[in-house]
Each structure stands twice: as C-alpha cells, then as structure tokens.
PLY file of the C-alpha trace (Angstrom):
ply
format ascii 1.0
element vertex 92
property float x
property float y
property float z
element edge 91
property int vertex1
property int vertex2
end_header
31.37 81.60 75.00
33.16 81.86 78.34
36.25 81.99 76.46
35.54 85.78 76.54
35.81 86.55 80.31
39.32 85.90 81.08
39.95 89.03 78.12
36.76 90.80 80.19
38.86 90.24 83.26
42.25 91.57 81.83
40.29 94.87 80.73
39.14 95.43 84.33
42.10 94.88 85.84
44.20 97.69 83.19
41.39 99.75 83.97
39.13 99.60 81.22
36.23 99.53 82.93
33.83 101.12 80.58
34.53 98.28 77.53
34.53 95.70 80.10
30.95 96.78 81.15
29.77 97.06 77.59
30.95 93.53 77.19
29.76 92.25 79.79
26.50 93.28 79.47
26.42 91.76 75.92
27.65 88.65 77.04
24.85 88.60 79.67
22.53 89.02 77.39
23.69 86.54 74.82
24.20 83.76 77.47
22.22 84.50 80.40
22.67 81.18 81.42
26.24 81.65 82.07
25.99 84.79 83.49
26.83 84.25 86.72
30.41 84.54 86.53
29.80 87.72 84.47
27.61 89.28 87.10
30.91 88.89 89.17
33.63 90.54 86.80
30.69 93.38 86.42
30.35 94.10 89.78
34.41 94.60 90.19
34.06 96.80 87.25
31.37 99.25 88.96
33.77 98.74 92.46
36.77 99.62 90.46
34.92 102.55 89.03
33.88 103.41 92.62
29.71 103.03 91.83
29.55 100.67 94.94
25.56 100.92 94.27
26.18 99.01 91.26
28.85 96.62 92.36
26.92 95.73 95.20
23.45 94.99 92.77
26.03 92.69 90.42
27.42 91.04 93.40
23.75 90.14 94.64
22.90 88.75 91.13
25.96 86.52 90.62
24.95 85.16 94.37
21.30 84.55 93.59
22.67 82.58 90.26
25.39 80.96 92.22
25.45 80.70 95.70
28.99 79.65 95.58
30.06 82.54 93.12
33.54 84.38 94.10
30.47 87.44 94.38
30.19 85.87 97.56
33.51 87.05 99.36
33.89 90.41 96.95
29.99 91.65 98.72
31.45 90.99 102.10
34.93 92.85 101.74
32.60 95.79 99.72
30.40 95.45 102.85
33.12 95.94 105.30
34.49 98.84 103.32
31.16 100.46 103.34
30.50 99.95 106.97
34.25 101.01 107.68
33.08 104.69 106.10
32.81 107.64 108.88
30.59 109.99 107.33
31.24 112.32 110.74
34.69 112.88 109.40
33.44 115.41 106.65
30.95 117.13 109.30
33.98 119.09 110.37
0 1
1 2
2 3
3 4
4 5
5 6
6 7
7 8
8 9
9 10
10 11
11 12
12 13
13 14
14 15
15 16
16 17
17 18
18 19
19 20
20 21
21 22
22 23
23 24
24 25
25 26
26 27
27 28
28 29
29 30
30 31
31 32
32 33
33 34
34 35
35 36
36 37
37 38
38 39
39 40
40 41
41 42
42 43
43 44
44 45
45 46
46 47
47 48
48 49
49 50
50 51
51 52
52 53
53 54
54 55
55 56
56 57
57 58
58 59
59 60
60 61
61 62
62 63
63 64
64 65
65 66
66 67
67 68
68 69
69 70
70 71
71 72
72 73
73 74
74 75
75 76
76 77
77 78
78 79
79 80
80 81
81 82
82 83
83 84
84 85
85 86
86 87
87 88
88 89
89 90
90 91
C-alpha cells in the first residue's frame, strides 16, 4: 500500500506532477485511511505546479487527518510565500 509513495514522491520531485496527481488521487481513494501522507505529497504536487489554491486545500486535509503531518510546516512556508507577494509591484 504505502509502498507506493516513496515512487509518488520521486515523480514529483523529476517533475511529473500530472502522474503523481493521478496516483495520488487513486491511492486516496483506495486507502483513505492512509491518506494522510498522500494529502501531503499532493499538495507539493499542486505547489510545484504553482496551483497554490490546491496545495494549500491538500495541505489542510493532511493536517485535519494528522495534526502532526509534514503538511504542517509545507502550509506555513506556502503561507509565508503567499503573504511575501506584493501585488502593488504589477500596478506600475
């Protein structure tokens, strides 16, 4: 079962984000159980596809399954990076 994630994880990280989504979400679904850690590699697949709106929403999930999830750290740095944004810079 969880044997799969750590191959999930190596797809995100070469940039496969769209096959890492896909089986993630299968995964979720088989073993929603488990799915914590899951809701954690999805949301760095949505960051490193730059849909924070959907990293964020994973991040929130994997917290409310684990409190203790990595999700935990990876919303707070998204956070910062969000609030870090100056929108006035492209009112020029």
């Amino acid at each position: 079962m969880t044997e799969q994630l750590p191959d999930i994880k190596k797809q995100i990280e070469q940039g496969d984000t769209e096959a890492a989504i896909n089986a993630l979400t299968n995964f979720i679904t088989a073993h929603p159980e488990q799915s914590d850690e899951a809701y954690y590699l999805l949301g760095n697949a949505y960051r490193k596809k730059g849909d924070w709106q959907n990293a964020l929403n994973n991040y929130l999930e994997a917290i409310e399954r684990n409190s203790e999830s990595p999700a935990v750290q990876a919303r707070k740095m998204l956070m910062d990076i969000l609030n870090f944004y100056n929108k006035d810079m492209f009112n020029q």
